[in-house]
N, C-alpha and C positions, 0 to 999 in steps of 0.2 A: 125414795126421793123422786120427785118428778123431775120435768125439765123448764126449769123457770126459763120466761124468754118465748116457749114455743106455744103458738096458741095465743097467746094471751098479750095483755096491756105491759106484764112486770111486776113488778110490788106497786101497793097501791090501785091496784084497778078498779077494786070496789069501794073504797074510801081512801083516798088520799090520804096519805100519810103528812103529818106536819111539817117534818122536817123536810119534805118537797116541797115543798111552798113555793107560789110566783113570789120570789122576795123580790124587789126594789132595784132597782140598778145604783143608785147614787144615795146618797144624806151628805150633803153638804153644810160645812158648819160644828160637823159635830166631831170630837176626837175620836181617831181610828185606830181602835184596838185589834191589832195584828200578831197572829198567831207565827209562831216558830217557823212554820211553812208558808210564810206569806209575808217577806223579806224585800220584795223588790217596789218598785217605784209604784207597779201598775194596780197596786193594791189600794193607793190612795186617791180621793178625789182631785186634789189640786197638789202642788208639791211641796207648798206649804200649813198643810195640813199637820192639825196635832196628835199626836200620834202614842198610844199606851201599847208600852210592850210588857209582858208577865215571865220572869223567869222560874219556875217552879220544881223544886227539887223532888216532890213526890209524885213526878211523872216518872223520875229516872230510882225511883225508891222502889215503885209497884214491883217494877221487872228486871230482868238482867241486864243490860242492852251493853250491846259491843262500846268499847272505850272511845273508840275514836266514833261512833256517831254520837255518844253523850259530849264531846269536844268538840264537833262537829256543828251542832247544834247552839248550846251555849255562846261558841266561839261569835257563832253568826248573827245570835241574837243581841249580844254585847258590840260587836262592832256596828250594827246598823244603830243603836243606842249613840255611838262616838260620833257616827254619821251625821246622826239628825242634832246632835248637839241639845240644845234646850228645848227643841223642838217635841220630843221625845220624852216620856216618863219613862222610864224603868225599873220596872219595882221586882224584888229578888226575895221570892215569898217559898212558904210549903206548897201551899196550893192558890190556885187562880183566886177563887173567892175571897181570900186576904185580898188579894188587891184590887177587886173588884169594890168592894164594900169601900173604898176608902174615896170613890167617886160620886160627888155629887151632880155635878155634869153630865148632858146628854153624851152617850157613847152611841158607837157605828162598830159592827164589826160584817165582813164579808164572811157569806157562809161557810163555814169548816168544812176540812173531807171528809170528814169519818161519821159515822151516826152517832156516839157517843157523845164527841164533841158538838154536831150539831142539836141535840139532845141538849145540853149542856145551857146554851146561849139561849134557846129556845125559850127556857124556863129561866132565867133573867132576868126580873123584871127592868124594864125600863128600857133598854140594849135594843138596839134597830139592828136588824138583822139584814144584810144585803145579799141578794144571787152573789154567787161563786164567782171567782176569777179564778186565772191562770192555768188554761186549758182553751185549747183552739175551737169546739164548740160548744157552745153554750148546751145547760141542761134542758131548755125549752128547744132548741133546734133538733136534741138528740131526741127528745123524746117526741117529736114532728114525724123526724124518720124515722122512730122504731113503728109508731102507730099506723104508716104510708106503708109498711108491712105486710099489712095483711094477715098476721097470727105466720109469715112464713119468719124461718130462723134468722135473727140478728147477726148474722156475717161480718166479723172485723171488714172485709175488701170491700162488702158492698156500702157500708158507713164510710170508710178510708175513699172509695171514688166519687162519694155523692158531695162529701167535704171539700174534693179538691174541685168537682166541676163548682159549688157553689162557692169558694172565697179563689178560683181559679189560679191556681197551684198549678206549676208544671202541665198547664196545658195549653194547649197550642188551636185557639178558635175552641170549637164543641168537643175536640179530638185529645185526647195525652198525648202530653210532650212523645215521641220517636217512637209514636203507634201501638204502645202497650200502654197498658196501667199498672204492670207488674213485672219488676226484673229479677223476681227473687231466684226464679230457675238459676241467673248466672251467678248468684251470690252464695254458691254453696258450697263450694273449694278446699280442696282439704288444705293445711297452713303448705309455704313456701318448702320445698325438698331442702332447703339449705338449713332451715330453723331457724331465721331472722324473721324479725319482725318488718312488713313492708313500707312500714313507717316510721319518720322518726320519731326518738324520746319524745314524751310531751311535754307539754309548760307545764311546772310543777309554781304553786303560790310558797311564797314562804312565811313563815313564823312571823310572828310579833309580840310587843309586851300584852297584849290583849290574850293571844293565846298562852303566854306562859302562868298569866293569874289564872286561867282556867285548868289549866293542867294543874296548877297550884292548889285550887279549891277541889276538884277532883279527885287529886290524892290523898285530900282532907278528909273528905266524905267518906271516902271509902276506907283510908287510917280508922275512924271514928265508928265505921259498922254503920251509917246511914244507908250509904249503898253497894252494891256488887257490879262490877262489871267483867266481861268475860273478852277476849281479842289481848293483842299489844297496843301499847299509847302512842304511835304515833311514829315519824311527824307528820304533821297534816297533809293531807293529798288535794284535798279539793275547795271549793271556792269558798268564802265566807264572804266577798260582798260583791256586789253588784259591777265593781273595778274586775275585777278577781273574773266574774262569770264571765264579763264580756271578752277578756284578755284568752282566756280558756275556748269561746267561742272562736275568736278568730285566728286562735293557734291551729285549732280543727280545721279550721275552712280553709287555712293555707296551707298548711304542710301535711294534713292526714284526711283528708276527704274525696280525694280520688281516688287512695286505695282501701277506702273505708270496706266496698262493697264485696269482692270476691271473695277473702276468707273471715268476714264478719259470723262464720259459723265454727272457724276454725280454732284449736287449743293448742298453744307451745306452751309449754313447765317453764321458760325461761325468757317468753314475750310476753306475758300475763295482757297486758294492752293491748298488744297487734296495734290498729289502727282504730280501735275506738274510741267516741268523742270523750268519754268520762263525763258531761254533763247531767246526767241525771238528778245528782243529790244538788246540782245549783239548779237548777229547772224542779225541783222537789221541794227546795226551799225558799221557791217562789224569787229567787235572784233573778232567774230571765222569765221571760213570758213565751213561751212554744210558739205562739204564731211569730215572733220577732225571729228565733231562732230557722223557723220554715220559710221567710223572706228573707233572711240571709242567706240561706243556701240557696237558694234559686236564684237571688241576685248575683251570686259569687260564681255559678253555674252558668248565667247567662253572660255575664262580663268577661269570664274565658272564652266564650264560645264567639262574643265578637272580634276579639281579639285574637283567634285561630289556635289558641291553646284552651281546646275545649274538658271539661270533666268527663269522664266517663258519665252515662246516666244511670247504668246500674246502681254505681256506690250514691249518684246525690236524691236516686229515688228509694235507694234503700233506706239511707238516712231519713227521706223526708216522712217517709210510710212508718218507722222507728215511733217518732215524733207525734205526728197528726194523723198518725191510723192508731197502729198497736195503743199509745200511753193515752191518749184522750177516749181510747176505746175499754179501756180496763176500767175506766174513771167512772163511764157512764154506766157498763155490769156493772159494777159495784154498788148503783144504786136503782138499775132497773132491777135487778135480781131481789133485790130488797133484804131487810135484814136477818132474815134468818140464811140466808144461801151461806152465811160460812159455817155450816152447821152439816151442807151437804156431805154427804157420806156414802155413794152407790157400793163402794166394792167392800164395803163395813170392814173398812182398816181403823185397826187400833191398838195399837202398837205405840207405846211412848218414844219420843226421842230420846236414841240410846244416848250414856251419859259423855262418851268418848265425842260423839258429836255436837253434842249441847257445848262442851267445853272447848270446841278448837281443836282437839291433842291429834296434830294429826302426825304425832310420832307412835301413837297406838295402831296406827293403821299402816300396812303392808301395801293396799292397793296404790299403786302409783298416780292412777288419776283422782282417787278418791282423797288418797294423804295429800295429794299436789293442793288440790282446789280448796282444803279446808286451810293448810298451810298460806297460802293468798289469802285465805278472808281472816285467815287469827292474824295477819299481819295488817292488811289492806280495809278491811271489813268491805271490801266489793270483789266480786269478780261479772264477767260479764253472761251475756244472756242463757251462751250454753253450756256452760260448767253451773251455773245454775237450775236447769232445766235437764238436763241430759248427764252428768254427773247426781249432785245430790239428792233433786226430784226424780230421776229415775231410778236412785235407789231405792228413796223414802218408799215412792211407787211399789217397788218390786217387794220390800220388805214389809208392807200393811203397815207404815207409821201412820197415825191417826190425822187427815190431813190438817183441820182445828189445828192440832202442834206444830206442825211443821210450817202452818200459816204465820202463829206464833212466834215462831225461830226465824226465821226469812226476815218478820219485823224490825225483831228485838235486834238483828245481826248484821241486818246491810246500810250501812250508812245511807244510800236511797231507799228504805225501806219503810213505807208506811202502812196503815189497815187499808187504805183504799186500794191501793197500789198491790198489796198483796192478797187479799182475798181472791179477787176472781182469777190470779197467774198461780196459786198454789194450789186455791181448792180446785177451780176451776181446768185450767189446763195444763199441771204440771201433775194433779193426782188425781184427777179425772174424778173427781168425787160427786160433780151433778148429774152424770152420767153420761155426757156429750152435749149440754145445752151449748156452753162455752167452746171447747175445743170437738172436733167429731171423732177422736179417738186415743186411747192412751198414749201418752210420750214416754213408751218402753221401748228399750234397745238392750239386745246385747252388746258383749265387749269391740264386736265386729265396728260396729259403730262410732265407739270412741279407738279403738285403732286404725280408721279409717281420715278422723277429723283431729286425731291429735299426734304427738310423740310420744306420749305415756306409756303408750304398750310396749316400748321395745327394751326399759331397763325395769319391766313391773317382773313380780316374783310368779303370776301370776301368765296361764297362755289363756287371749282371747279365744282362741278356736277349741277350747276344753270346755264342759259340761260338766264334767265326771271328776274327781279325783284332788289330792293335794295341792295340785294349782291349778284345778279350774276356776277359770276369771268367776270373780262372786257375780258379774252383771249379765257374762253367758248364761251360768247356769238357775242365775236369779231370773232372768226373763222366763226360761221354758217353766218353774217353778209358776213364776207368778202368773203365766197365763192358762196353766193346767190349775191353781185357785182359782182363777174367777173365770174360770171358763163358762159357765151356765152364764154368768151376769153380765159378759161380753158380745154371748154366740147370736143375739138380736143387731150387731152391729157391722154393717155391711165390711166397711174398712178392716174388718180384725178375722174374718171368714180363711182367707187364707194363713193368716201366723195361728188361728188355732188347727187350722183341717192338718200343719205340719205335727201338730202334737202328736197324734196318729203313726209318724214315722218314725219317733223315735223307743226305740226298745229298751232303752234304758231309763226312759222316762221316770217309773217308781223310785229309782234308785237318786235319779236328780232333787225329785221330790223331799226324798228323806231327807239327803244329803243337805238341800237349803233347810228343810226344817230345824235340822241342827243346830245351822249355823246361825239363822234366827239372824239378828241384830248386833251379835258380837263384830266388833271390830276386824273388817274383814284384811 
């Protein structure tokens, strides 16, 4: 696999691909058919606009998807239905194209995230196809700056600063707000010595008759063998309407965003939240808009700071760079990398996902941080950036799961989890599969690491500082394992020169080797 990204234009460079298209910014007039992620006001032309929505059961038929994001989903498509009142068709089919066929009328829909679905609409006839919304910059702007390049590498910071000096974000004249452009050095903390969370509870949404006919129909489907789902049901965590997102938004900005920033890296078994916003699956399902949510924090930033109870800038430039660097930056890979990149594969892992992790059971599992984090998401169907990255992906990593599966499972499993969303953070930088286009080096650790940024290690059966033996941490001894595997396919990559020239020091090296061979995939 090459490195899509360097050198070159992206996918697309020598014929344009279709589903790039300069689409349209507006059609007015015409009824706007909006997809499941594309929920909130700024989806439509005017606000009185008429509006098709499609609920389709053999989306949630194909694949396994966690319970509570198929209620998730549903929940929020039916309520934005109750919303618009008449305004609104909602048609509750197997597939789009039932409901599609039943329209004589000109339709509008704004471009989908995924290539399949834009694929989809494409071939439509009739259906105005409009540029994308709900992402701070546009795909024409992105693709200004990847081209202003020069064939040199697409860098999340240096797209995240040219975003904030052009819609002027947290800067101050030509210069970043407090003389940096990046606080992240101070955001790396390990959690509080005490084990609280330094935040309090958040604002939880609650139930309604809406979501109990979905849970209703839900446990029909799946009585009935139409479909499977894998997690627990519930009750619902997160937002379904546009009430909900904003309530959620300014519970964040008041009570948890000044200590968003210092241990937004850190894991407590029993603060699962810490301090983070939880808005992703409302910002995913197109409930808020990302630039509203990036002038709200700066706004809420700045009205402290007149008022002499200023925020930290750490935590409101962590959040903002969260927001309109990383999530608008995953958006655009996704579709400069072009459609084959979730296919990359450099460290030829393949390896299926073992079945104890497909399923949740994280009563199969011994490891403390490994059973913690699945135990959160069979419950929660979320956990936050580094129990996903640094927990699961670093074992998938360590263990050659084939990343394609693991892309798959990340989907089907996190209530914010979509294809656009997950390709370039699974294949990309969590399994290093394009070889460094995306991230410049493996996100492998040993145990040292997660007994550094969590509390896991101290009641695990399991000693970080072992390699060798009946309770050597699977992730110690998995790392020296996994980098003596791809040692050849690493040793071109400046970053990784010194974690491999240690392999060399250790003498028991063959025997750690075997010893993960073993263990393989078994439920560690």
């Amino acid at each position: 696999m090459g490195h899509p990204g360097r050198g070159s234009a992206g996918a697309g460079a020598e014929e344009r691909d279709p589903a790039l298209a300069d689409f349209p910014e507006r059609a007015p007039g015409t009824r706007r058919w909006t997809f499941a992620d594309q929920l909130g006001p700024h989806f439509l032309d005017a606000p009185d606009q008429p509006v098709l929505l499609v609920e389709s059961k053999a989306v949630f038929a194909r694949r396994r998807f966690h319970r509570q994001k198929a209620h998730l989903v549903l929940s929020a498509l039916r309520h934005r239905a109750a919303e618009l009142g008449e305004q609104a068709h909602l048609h509750q089919v197997t597939t789009y194209a039932e409901a599609l066929d039943r329209y004589g009328e000109p339709l509008s829909v704004c471009a989908p995230t995924t290539w399949s679905s834009r694929d989809h609409v494409l071939r439509r006839p009739g259906l105005q196809v409009l540029a994308a919304r709900g992402f701070v910059s546009s795909q024409g702007e992105f693709a200004r700056w990847a081209e202003g390049r020069g064939g040199r590498r697409l860098l999340m910071e240096d797209f995240y600063r040219d975003a904030r000096r052009r819609l002027g974000v947290l800067m101050d004249g030509a210069e970043p707000l407090g003389g940096r452009w990046n606080f992240d050095q101070d955001n790396r903390e390990p959690p509080p010595r005490d084990g609280r969370s330094p935040a309090p509870e958040p604002w939880w949404p609650a139930e309604d008759e809406i979501d109990e006919q979905v849970r209703a129909d839900l446990d029909r489907w799946e009585a009935d063998g139409e479909v499977s789902f894998v997690g627990d049901d519930g009750p619902r965590l997160f937002p379904v309407t546009r009430e909900e997102a904003l309530t959620r938004l300014s519970d964040f900005l008041t009570t948890r965003l000044g200590v968003f920033g210092p241990h937004e890296d850190a894991m407590l078994a029993g603060e699962r939240w810490l301090a983070h916003s939880l808005l992703s699956p409302a910002m995913n399902l197109g409930l808020l808009d990302p630039l509203e949510v990036v002038h709200a924090a700066e706004d809420t930033a700045r009205a402290r700071a007149a008022d002499g109870d200023p925020l930290p800038l750490n935590s409101v430039e962590g959040f903002i760079r969260q927001v309109m660097g990383w999530r608008d930056y995953i958006w655009h890979t996704y579709w400069h990398f072009g459609r084959h990149y979730r296919h990359a594969n450099h460290l030829r892992a393949t390896e299926p996902v073992p079945r104890w992790m497909a399923d949740l059971d994280d009563g199969a599992v011994d490891a403390a941080c490994l059973g913690g984090v699945l135990g959160d998401l069979r419950r929660d169907g979320w956990v936050h950036h580094i129990p996903r990255l640094m927990v699961l992906g670093n074992y998938a990593l360590q263990r050659g799961i084939d990343p394609l599966a693991m892309t798959d499972w990340f989907h089907r499993t996190f209530v914010d989890g979509y294809d656009w969303v997950m390709v370039a953070n699974v294949v990309g930088m969590s399994q290093h599969g394009d070889g460094g286009a995306l991230a410049t080096k493996p996100y492998a650790a040993g145990g040292a690491y997660i007994d550094r940024m969590s509390d896991y290690c101290g009641g695990c059966p399991y000693d970080p500082r072992k390699r060798l033996g009946d309770d050597a941490c699977p992730y110690t001894a998995g790392y020296w394992a996994f980098l003596e595997r791809n040692r050849e396919r690493l040793a071109g990559n400046q970053r990784m020169r010194r974690p491999l020239q240690g392999l060399d020091r250790l003498k028991d090296l063959p025997l750690v080797v075997e010893q993960e061979a073993a263990r393989g995939t078994a439920a560690p």
